[in-house]
C-alpha positions in Angstrom: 106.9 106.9 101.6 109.1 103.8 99.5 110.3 105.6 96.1 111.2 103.4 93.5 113.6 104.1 90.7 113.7 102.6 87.1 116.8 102.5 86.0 117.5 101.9 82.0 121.2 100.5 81.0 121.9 102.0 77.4 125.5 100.6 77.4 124.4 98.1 74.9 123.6 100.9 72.4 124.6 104.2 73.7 127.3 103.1 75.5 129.1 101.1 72.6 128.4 103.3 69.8 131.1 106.0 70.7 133.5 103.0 71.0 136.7 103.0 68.2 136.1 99.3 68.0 132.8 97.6 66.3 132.1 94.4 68.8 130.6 91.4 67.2 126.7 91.1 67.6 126.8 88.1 69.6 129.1 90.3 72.1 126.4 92.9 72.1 124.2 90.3 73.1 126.0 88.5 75.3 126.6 92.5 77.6 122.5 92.8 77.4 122.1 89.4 78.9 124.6 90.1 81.9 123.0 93.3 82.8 119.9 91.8 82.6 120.7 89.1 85.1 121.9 91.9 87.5 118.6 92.8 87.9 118.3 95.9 85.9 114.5 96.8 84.9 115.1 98.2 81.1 117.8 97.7 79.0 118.3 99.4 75.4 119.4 96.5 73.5 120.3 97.7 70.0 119.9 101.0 67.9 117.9 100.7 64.5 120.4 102.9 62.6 121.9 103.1 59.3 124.9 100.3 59.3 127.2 103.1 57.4 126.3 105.6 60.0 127.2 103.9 63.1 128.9 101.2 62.7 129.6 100.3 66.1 125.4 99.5 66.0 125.6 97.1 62.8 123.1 94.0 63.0 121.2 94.7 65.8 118.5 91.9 64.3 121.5 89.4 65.3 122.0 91.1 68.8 118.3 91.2 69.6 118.4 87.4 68.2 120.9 86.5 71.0 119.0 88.1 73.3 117.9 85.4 76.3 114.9 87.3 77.7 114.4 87.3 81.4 111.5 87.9 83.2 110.9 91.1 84.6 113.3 92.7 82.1 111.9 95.2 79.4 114.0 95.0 76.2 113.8 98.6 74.2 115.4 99.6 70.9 116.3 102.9 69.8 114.6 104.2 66.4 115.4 107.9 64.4 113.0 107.2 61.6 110.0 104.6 60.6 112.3 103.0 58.5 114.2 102.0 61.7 110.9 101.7 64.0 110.0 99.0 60.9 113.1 97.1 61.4 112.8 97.2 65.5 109.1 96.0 65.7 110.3 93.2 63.1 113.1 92.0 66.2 110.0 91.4 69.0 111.5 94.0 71.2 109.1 95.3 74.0 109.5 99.1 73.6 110.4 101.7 71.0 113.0 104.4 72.6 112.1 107.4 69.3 114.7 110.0 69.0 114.4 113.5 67.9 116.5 116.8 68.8 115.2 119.5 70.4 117.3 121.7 67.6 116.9 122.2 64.3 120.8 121.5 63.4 121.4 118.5 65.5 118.1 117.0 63.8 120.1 117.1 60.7 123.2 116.2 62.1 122.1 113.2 63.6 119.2 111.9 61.6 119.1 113.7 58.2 116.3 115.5 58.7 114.9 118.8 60.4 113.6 119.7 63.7 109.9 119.2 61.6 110.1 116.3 59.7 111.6 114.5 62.8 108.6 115.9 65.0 106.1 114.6 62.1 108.0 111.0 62.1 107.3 110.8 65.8 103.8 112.2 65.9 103.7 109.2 62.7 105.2 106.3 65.0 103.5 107.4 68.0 100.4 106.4 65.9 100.8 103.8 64.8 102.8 101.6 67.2 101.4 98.7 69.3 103.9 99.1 71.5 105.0 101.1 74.5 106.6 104.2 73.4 109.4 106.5 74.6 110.0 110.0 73.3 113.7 111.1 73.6 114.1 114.4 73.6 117.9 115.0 73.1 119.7 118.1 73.6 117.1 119.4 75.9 119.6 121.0 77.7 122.2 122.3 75.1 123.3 122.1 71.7 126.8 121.6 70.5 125.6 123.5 67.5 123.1 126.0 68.4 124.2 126.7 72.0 121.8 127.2 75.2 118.4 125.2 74.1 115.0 127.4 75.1 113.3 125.5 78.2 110.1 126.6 76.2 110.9 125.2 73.1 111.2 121.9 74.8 108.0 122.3 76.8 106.4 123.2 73.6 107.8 120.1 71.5 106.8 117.8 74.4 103.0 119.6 74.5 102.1 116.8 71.7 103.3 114.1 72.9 102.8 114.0 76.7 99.7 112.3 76.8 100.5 109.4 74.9 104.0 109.0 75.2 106.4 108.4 78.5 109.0 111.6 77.8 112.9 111.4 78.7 114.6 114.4 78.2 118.6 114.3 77.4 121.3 116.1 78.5 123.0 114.6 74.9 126.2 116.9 75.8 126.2 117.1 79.5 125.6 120.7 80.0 123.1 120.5 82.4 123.2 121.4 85.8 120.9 121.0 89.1 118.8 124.0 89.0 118.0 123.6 85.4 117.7 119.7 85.7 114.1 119.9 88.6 113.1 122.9 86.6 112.7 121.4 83.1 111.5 118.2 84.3 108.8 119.9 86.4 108.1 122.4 83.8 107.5 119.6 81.0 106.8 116.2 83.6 108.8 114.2 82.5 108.8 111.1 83.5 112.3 110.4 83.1 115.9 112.0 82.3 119.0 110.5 79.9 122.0 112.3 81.7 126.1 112.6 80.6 128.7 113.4 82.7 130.9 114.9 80.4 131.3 118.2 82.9 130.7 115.6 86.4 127.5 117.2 87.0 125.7 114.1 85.8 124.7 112.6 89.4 123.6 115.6 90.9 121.6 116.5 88.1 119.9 112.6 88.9 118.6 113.3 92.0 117.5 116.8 90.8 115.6 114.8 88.7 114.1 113.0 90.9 113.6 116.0 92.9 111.3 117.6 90.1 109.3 114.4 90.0 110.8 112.1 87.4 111.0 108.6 87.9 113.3 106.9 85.4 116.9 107.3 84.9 119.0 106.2 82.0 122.8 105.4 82.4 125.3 102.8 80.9 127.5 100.1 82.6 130.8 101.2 83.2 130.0 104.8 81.9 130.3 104.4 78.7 128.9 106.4 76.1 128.8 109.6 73.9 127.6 110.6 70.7 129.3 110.5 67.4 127.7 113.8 66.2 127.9 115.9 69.2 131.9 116.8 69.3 133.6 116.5 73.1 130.5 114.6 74.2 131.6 111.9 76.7 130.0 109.2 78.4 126.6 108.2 80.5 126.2 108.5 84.5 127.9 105.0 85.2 124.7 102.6 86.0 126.4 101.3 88.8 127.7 104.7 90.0 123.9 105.5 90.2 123.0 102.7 91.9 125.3 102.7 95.0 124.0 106.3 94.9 120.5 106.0 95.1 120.9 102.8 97.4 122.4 104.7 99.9 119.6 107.8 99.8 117.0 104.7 100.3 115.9 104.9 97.0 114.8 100.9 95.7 116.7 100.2 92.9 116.1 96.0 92.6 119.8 96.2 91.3 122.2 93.7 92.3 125.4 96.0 92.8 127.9 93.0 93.1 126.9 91.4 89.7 126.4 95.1 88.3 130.2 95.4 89.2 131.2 92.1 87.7 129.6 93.6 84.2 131.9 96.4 84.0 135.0 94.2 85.4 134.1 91.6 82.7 133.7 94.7 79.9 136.4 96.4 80.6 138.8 92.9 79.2 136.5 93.4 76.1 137.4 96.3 75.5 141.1 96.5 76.7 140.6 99.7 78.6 139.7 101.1 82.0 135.9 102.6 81.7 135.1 105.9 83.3 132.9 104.6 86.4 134.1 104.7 89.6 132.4 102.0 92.2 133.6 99.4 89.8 136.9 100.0 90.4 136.6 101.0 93.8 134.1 98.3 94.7 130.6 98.4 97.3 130.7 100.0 100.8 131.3 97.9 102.9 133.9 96.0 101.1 133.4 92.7 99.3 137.2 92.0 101.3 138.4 93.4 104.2 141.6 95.8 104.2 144.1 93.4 105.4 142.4 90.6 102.8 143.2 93.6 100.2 147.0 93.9 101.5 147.6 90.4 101.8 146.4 90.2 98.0 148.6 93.0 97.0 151.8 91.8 98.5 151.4 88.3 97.2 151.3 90.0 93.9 153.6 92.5 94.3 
């Protein structure tokens, strides 16, 4: 049986908002509209956030402004509150990407409220919104504050929300592992699974994730990413990481990997920096050049 595998890019939002440096909106824009022309399915374009908060996330009207839509591309936004769920219907974007914690600290932490009032805000939203809706469920795994997270407190918080939402449950801190991945995604049926790689457990924990039945996978060009309230928390699964991965276990991805690449190569000038995937660097199997082509180049430069 053909398998296919959505995959969302969050580099636009969670990929940039762990960045020291604030990129212009029309940047922003400008990264959305090159992964989109790669061929990726879903892309979370902007983050509906408090501009003193984050920052890096300031204007995302402007970014979702500069936004040329393709066809066949879904543009999400990410919301913590109705205030911010308000402003991101306001932009035209396609889906709402809700956020709420799955402890009571990091609710606090990361959206001024507690594990309650976020829940209520969500049940709220999920009520009212015309659009699609995607529940977040970060620190599903672990909590940089409260520790190991109780599988059955997740199962329990997703309980309200199954039937009318489509469920992605985060590994915010990248604690997760295999085992734990297939089983939580099983136990709760998740459709989908928003994975770090902060202790390189991320792409295993992927196809776990697939194992257990999920269907969607959220990672970030070039692996960027973290959070600014969870301490030591480092970046997404690199998109294109994932893809060459799940290309080569014949899973469809409708990525293009070549142009996927040239994203990365082309953000890693913006941002000065070498970024924590790998294939970009190391390019597609087989080889866009051949070995001696590679030599040649080298020597020539050398």
């Amino acid at each position: 049986m053909e398998v296919t595998v959505t995959i969302c890019d969050v580099g636009p939002r969670d990929g940039l908002q762990n960045e020291p440096d604030v990129l212009a909106p029309s940047l922003r824009a400008e990264l959305v509209n090159r992964i989109a022309a790669a061929g990726l399915p879903r892309i979370e374009a902007a983050s509906f956030v408090r501009a003193e908060a984050v920052p890096q996330m300031a204007g995302a009207e402007k970014v979702v402004a500069g936004v040329v839509r393709r066809p066949g591309t879904t543009y999400s936004g990410l919301a913590l509150n109705e205030r911010g769920y308000d402003r991101l219907v306001a932009t035209g974007l396609d889906r709402v990407n809700f956020t709420l914690a799955a402890t009571d600290t990091f609710n606090r932490r990361n959206g001024s409220q507690s594990l309650a009032d976020a829940r209520a805000a969500a049940a709220r939203v999920v009520e009212r919104s015309e659009l699609p809706v995607t529940l977040t469920i970060s620190c599903a795994f672990g909590c940089p504050f409260e520790g190991r997270v109780d599988p059955g407190a997740v199962a329990e918080l997703v309980v309200g929300f199954a039937t009318r939402v489509e469920v992605v449950l985060a590994d915010t801190i990248g604690v997760a592992t295999p085992t734990h991945v297939r089983s939580l995604v099983e136990r709760t049926g998740a459709r989908g699974v928003h994975l770090h790689n902060t202790r390189n457990t991320g792409y295993a924990n992927a196809l776990a994730a697939l194992e257990g039945g999920a269907s969607l996978l959220d990672a970030s060009c070039g692996g960027l990413g973290g959070c600014p309230y969870a301490p030591r928390a480092t970046g997404n699964i690199a998109t294109e990481d994932l893809v060459y991965l799940l290309e080569g276990e014949n899973l469809r991805t409708g990525v293009d990997l070549d142009a996927l690449i040239g994203v990365s190569e082309w953000l890693e000038g913006v941002l000065g920096r070498r970024l924590e995937g790998y294939v970009y660097r190391a390019g597609p199997f087989p080889s866009r050049t051949t070995p001696d082509e590679a030599s040649s180049t080298i020597s020539s430069s050398a």
